[in-house]
C-alpha positions as CSV (number, residue, x, y, z in Angstrom):
1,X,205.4,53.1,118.3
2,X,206.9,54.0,114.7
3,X,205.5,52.5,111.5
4,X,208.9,53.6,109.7
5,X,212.2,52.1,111.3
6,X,216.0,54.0,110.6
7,X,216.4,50.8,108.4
8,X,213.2,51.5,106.8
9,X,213.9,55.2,106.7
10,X,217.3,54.7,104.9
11,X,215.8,52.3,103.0
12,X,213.3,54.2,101.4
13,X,215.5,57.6,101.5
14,X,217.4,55.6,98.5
15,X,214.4,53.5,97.1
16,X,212.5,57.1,96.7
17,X,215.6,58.5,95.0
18,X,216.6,56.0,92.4
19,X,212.7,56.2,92.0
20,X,212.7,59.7,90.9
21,X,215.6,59.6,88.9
22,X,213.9,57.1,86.7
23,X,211.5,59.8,86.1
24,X,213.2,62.6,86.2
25,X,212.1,64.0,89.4
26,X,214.7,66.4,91.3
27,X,214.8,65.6,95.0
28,X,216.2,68.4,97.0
29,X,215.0,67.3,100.4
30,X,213.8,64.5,102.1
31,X,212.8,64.1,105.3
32,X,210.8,61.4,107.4
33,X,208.4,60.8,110.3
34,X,207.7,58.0,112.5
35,X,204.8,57.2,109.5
36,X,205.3,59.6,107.0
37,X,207.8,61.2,104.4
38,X,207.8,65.2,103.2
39,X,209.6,65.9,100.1
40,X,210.8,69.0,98.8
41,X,211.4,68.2,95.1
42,X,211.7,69.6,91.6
43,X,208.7,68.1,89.0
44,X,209.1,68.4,85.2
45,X,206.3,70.5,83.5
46,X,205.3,67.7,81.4
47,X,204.9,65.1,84.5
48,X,201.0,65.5,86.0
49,X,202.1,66.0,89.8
50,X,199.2,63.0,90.9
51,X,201.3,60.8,88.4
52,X,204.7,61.5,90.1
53,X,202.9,60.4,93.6
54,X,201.3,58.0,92.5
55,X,204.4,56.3,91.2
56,X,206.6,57.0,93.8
57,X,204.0,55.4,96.6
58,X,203.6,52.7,94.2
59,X,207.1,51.7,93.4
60,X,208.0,52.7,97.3
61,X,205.1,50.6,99.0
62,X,206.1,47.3,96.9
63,X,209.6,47.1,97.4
64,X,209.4,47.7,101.3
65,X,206.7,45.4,102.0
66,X,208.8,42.8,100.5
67,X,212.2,43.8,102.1
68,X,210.4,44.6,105.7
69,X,206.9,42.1,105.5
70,X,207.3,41.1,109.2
71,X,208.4,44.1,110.4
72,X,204.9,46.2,109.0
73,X,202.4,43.6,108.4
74,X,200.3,44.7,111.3
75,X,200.4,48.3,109.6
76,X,198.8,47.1,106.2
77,X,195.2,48.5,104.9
78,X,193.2,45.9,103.3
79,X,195.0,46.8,100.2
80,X,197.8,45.8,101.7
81,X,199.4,49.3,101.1
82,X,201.9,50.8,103.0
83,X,200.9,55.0,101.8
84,X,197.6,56.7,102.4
85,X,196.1,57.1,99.3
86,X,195.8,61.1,100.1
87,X,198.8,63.6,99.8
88,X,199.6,67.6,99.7
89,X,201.3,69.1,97.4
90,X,202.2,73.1,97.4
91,X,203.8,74.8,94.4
92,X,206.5,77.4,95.6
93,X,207.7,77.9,92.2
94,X,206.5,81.7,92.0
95,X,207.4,82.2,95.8
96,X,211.4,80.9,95.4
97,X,211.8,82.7,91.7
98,X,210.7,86.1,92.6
99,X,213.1,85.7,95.7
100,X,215.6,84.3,93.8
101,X,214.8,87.4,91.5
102,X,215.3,90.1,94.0
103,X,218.5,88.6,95.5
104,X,220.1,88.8,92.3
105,X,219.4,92.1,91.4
106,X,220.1,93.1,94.8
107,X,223.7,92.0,94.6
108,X,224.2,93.2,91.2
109,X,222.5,97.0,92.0
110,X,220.7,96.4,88.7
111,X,217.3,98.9,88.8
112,X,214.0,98.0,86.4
113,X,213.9,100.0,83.6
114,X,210.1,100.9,82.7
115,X,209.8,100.9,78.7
């Protein structure tokens, strides 16, 4: 049975955006499971990563356990929580540029010139 309804889902598709905006967090993909969400997203340099989770599960859990209490009541911790306290993060930033790199001067035939 799925913790996360399509309601729910859509719910918290817009909830987690206007959340990020406020904080000036890029989302360029979101995606959910029956009790989980993975985000592909774009973090300022100057935002600490556990910050940015930690305020999107905090600002996310509140605002759905008030809309949808009856429907996830029975899924509650003790802490009354809808998100795991644990998450995984991976930083593709090095991966993507140096593609992003070699496309470019693919397409424009430009060769490295060694000084």
């Amino acid at each position: 049975m799925p913790v996360l309804t399509e309601e729910m889902k859509e719910r918290l598709d817009f909830l987690i955006r206007k959340i990020s905006e406020k904080i000036w967090v890029i989302i360029i993909k979101i995606w959910f499971e029956e009790d989980h969400v993975h985000m592909y997203c774009r973090i300022p340099l100057t935002k600490p990563i556990s910050t940015v989770i930690w305020y999107i599960k905090w600002a996310s859990s509140h605002a759905i356990k008030w809309e949808f209490h009856k429907e996830i009541k029975k899924w509650y911790w003790k802490t009354w929580s809808l998100w795991a306290v644990w998450y995984f993060v991976a930083i593709v930033w090095e991966i993507i540029s140096k593609y992003v790199e070699n496309q470019w001067k693919e397409e424009n035939k430009i060769e490295e010139v060694e000084l």
